[in-house]
N, C-alpha and C positions, 0 to 999 in steps of 0.2 A: 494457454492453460488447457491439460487433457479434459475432453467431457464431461468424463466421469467426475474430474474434483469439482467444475462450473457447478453441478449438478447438484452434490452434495453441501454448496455452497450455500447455492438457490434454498434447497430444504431447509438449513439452517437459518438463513433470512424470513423465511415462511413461519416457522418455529417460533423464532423470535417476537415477528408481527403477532402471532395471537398468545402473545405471553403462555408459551408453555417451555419447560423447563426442560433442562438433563432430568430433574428428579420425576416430576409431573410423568415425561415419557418413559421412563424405564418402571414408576407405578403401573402405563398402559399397558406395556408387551411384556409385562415379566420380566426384564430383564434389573439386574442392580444397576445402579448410575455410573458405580467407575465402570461399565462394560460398553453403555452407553458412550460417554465422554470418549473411551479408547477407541470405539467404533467411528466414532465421529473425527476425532484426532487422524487415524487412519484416515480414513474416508477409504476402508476395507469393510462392508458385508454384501451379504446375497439380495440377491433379487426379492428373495422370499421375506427376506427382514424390512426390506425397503418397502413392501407392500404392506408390511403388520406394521411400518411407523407413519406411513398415507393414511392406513384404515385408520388409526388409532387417534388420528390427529384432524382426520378429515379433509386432508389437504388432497385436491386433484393432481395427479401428477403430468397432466395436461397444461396445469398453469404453471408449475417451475419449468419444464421442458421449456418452454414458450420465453420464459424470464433466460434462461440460458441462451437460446436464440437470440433474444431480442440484444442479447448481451454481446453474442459476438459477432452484430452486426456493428460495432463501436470501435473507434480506435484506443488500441490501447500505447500508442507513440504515434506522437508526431513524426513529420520528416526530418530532415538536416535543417532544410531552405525554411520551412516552417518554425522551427526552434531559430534558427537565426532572424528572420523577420521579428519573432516576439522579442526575443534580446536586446536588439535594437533601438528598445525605444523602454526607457523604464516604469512609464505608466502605463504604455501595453501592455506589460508583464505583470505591474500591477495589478490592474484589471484580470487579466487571464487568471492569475492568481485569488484575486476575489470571487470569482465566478464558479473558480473552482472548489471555492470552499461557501457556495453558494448565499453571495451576497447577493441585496437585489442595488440595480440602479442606485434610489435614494441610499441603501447604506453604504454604498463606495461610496457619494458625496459626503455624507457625515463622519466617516469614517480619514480620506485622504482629501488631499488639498486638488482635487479636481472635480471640476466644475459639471454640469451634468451632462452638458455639449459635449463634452468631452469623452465622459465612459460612452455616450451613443456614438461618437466617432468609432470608439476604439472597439466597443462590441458588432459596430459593421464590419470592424478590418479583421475582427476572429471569425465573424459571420463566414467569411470571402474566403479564410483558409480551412474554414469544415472544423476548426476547434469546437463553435456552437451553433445553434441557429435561433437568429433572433426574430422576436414573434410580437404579434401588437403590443402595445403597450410598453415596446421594452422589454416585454419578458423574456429570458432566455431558455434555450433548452440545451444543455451538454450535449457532442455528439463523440464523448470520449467515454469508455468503460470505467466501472470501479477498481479495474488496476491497473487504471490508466497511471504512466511512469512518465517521469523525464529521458531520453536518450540518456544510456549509461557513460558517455564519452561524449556527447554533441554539448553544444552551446551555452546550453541552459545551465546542465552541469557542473561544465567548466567555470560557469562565472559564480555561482556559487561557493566553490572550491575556493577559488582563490580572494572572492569578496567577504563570503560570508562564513567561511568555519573558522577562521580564525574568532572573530565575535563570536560565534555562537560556544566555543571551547573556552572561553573567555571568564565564562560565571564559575563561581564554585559549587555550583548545582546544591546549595541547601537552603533555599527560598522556599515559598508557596511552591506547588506543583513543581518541584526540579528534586531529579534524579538523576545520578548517574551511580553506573559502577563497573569498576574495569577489573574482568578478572581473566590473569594469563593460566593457563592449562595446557596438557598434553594429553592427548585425544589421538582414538585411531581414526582410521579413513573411513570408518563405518559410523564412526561417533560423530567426527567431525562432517558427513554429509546428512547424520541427523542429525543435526544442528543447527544447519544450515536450513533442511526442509521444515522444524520449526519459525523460526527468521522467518519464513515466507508464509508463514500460516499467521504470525503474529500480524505481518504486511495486510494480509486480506482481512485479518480481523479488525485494523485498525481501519482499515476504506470503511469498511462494513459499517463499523459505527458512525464513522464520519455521515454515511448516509442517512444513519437511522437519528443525528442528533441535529442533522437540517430543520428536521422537520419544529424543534422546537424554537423561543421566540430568540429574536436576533442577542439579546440582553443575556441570556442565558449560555452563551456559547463563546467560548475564549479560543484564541489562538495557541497552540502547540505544535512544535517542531519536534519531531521526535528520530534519531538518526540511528540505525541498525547497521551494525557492521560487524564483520569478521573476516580474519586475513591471517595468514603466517604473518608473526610480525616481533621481533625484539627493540627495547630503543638502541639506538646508534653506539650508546657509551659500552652495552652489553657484546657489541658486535665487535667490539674494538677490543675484549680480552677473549675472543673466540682464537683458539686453536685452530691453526690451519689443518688439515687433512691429512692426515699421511699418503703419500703416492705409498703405491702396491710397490712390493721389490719385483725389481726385473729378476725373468727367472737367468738361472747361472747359465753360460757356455759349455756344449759340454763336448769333451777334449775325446 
């Protein structure tokens, strides 16, 4: 991720921590709130506005520089050989999985049918591959970034693809918390890679939170899969009265 966006990130997360708002800040600098939100959307302005939203909010910009550091000393993917070792074993991945959504010890026990021997095995074997580092008591500390990913094609992936989307496409998404909605459009090349750089701001916003609702108690916190996608794509039945192409005419012979 460029600097500049880590950056803008950080200030964000900073913002957030001391409850001050789009409106709150755009009351400090003068500025209206959709200018704010656009600037922030972007993550386009000056130096000089960057200094009037530090001053206005009192935020050192010593300490987000520092959180962007300290950020991309983290891995944000594992390796191959690392995704496959977790693979391999489906309570490892369990765990790895818990961990990442910041369970402690006791609540994998409560949670899954593994015993407490057991996550201490398995958080020494993520210990050994630098996924976390495990610290007295059991406690853990991540040594993977907040966008931190799975391999786009590795292991991990792949077993999801073909285990798990079938189930998860499976509900008719009008339950509690379920949504879906699939809309086809035609889009230029300009629209559709803004589109796509939304998708990815959605990605970081959604880490973001994931960080900021650890902190509250285990009870209060549900699990949600949430899958972003987009791709050229029609179904097969629409492909099947597609018109072939016409070949260009050769040009004539000339006599």
């Amino acid at each position: 991720m460029p600097y500049a966006t880590s950056l803008v990130d950080s200030l964000k997360r900073e913002l957030k921590l001391r409850g001050i708002t789009y409106a709150d800040l755009a009351g400090r600098i003068r500025m209206s709130e959709a200018s704010v939100k656009r600037m922030f959307s972007q993550k386009n302005f000056t130096l000089q506005r960057l200094d009037d939203i530090l001053r206005a909010a009192n935020i050192d910009f010593g300490d987000i520089a520092q959180s962007v550091h300290d950020e991309s000393r983290l891995f944000s993917e594992l390796s191959f050989e690392q995704e496959k070792e977790i693979i391999g074993d489906t309570k490892l991945l369990v765990v790895a999985v818990s961990v990442l959504n910041h369970l402690t010890v006791a609540q994998i026990v409560q949670v899954y049918t593994i015993t407490e021997a057991e996550v201490v095995k398995y958080l020494m074997q993520l210990d050994r591959l630098g996924f976390l580092e495990l610290l007295p008591n059991n406690r853990v500390k991540l040594l993977v970034s907040r966008t931190f990913r799975w391999i786009p094609d590795g292991p991990i992936r792949k077993h999801f693809r073909e285990q798990a989307y079938g189930d998860y496409l499976e509900s008719q998404f009008d339950g509690d918390n379920e949504l879906m909605r699939l809309t086809n459009v035609m889009l230029s090349r300009q629209s559709i890679a803004a589109l796509l750089d939304r998708m990815n701001e959605m990605a970081r916003e959604l880490s973001q939170q994931h960080q900021e609702d650890a902190k509250l108690p285990f009870e209060e916190r549900f699990s949600v899969s949430v899958m972003l996608a987009a791709r050229p794509w029609m179904p097969k039945a629409f492909q099947a009265l597609l018109r072939e192409p016409e070949s260009a005419p050769r040009p004539g012979r000339q006599k």
